[in-house]
N, C-alpha and C positions, 0 to 999 in steps of 0.2 A: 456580431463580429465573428465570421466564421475561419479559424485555424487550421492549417495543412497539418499533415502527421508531422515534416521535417519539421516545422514552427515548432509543434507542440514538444517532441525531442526536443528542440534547439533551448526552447523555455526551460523544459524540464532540467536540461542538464545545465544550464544557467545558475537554476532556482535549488538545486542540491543544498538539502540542509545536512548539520553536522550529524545529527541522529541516523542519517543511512551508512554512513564513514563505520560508527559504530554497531552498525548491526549488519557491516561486510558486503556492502554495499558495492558490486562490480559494474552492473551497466544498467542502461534504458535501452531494453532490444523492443519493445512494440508502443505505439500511443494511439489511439484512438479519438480525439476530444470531440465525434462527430455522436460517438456512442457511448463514451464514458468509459473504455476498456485500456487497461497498460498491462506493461510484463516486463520485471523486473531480472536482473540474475543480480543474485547473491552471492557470497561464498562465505560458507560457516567454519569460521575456523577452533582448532581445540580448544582454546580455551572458553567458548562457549558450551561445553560439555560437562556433563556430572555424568557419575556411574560409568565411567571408562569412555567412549566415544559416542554419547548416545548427548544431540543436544537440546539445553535444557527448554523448555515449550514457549517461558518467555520469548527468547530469541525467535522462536517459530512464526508465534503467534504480530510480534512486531513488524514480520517479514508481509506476511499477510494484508496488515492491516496496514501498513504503509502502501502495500498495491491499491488496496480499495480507498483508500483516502483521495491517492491520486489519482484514480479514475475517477472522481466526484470531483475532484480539483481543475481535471482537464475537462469535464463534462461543461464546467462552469465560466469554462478557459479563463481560470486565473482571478475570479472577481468574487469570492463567496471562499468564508472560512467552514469550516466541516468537522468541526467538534465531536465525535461518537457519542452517542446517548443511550446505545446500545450493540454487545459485541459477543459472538455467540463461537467458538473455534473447536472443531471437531480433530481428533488427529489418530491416522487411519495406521501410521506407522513411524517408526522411530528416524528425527533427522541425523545425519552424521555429517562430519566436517567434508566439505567440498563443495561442489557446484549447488546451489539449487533454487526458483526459478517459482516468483510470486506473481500470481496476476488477478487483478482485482477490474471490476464489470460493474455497473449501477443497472439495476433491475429495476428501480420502478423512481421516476423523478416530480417531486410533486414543488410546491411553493416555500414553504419551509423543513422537508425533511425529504432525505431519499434513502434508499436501501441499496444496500451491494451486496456482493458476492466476491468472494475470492477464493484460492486456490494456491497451494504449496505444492511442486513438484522435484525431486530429483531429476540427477542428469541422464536416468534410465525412464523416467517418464513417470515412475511411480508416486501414486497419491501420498501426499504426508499429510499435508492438514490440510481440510475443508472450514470455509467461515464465511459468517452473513453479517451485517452491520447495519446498522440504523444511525444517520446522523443526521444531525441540524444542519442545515441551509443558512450561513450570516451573511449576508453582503458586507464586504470589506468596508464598505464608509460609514456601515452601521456599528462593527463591532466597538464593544465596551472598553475604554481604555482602562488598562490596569488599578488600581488603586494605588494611594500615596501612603499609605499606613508607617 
């Protein structure tokens, strides 16, 4: 089943969950599901910040990793959950509250697992954080249903 970039937007911003609301979540500027590539903008607001305006790496790091999920998510167009089982984030320079611009790449796709790449930019283009990923491959009719505990 093969997806248009519009679809895959149109999907994407359909399928907005609440955890991007909270980590300043502004648009879906790029989708790729032919390649596995998205690019998000964000926008980091103060209260995301310790030590005067400098934000904290969590928030950074979510940014990131929310790109490359959904570049696995659209690779898969929509049919395989994507769990991390390994999450690796490098950070090149300090983020601060305002624009700033996550996009996440699947590098190498195999049967049950695949690897990304992503990337954190300011609105001057500068690197903030670099990160690579390792997740699990589930197909949605396989995943485990919660437990009744």
């Amino acid at each position: 089943m093969k997806m248009t970039q519009s679809e895959a937007l149109e999907t994407l911003h359909a399928r907005r969950q609440p955890a991007l609301i909270t980590l300043g979540y502004s648009d879906i500027l790029e989708a790729d599901p032919e390649h596995g590539r998205v690019k998000f903008k964000f926008v980091a607001r103060p209260e995301f910040c310790h030590s005067g305006d400098i934000v904290q790496g969590g928030f950074l790091t979510g940014m990131v990793d929310t790109a490359m999920a959904h570049a696995a998510i659209l690779r898969a167009h929509f049919t395989m959950a994507v769990p991390t089982l390994e999450l690796k984030v490098s950070f090149f320079e300090p983020g601060h509250p305002g624009p700033l611009f996550a996009e996440g790449w699947v590098v190498r796709w195999g049967r049950s697992t695949a690897f990304l790449e992503g990337s954190l930019t300011n609105d001057q283009g500068a690197m903030i954080v670099k990160a690579s990923s390792t997740i699990k491959l589930i197909p949605m009719h396989k995943r485990p249903l919660a437990s009744s505990k």
